[in-house]
C-alpha positions as CSV (number, residue, x, y, z in Angstrom):
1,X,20.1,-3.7,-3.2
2,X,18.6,-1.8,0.0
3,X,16.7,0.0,-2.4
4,X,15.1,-3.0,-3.8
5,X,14.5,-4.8,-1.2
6,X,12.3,-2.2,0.4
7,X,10.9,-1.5,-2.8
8,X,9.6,-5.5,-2.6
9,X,8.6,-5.2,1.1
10,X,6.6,-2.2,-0.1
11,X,5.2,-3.7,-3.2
12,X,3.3,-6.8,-1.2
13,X,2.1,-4.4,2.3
14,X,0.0,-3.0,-0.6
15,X,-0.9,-6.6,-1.8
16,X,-1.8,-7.3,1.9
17,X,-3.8,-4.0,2.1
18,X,-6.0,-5.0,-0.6
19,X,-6.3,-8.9,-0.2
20,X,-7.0,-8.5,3.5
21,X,-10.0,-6.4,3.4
22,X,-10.9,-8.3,0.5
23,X,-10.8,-11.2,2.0
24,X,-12.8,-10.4,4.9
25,X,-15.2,-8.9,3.0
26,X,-15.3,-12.6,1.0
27,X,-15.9,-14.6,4.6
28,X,-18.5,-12.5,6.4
29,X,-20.0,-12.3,2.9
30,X,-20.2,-16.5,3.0
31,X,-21.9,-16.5,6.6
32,X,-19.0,-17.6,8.3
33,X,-18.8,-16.6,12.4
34,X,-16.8,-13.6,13.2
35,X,-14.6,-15.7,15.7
36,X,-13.7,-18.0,13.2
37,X,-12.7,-15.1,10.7
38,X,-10.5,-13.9,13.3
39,X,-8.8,-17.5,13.8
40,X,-8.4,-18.4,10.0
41,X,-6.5,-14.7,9.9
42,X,-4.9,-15.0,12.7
43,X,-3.4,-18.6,11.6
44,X,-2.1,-16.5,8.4
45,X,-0.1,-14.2,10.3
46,X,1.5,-17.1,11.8
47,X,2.7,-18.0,9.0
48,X,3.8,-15.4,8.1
49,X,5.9,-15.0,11.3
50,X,7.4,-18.3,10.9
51,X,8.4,-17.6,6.9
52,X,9.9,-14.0,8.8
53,X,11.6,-16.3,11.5
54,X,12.8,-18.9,8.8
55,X,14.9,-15.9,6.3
56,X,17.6,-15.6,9.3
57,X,18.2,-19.3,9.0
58,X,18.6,-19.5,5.2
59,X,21.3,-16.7,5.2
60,X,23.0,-18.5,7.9
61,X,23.1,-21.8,6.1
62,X,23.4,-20.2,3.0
63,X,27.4,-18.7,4.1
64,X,28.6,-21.6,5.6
């Protein structure tokens, strides 16, 4: 189970290490400010945080 769920976590840092560049490459290419680049990333790794923040919840709901 450990084995797989690091396999996972592993699996999407590499989707991450190609959408992010590919990304950026996708908004300085369509003119767009680099301060506002920085915000509409910076907005997804907030989200992301709060999905991270969220899983503790769900287990603890899920054994009650």
């Amino acid at each position: 189970m450990r084995a797989a769920g690091v396999a996972w976590c592993a699996g999407f840092g590499r989707l991450g290490g190609i959408g992010g560049p590919m990304l950026g490459s996708l908004l300085i290419s369509a003119g767009i400010a680099l301060d506002s680049i920085f915000y509409v990333l910076a907005c997804i790794g907030v989200f992301g945080i709060a999905l991270t923040l969220l899983v503790p919840m769900a287990r603890s709901a899920a054994n009650r």
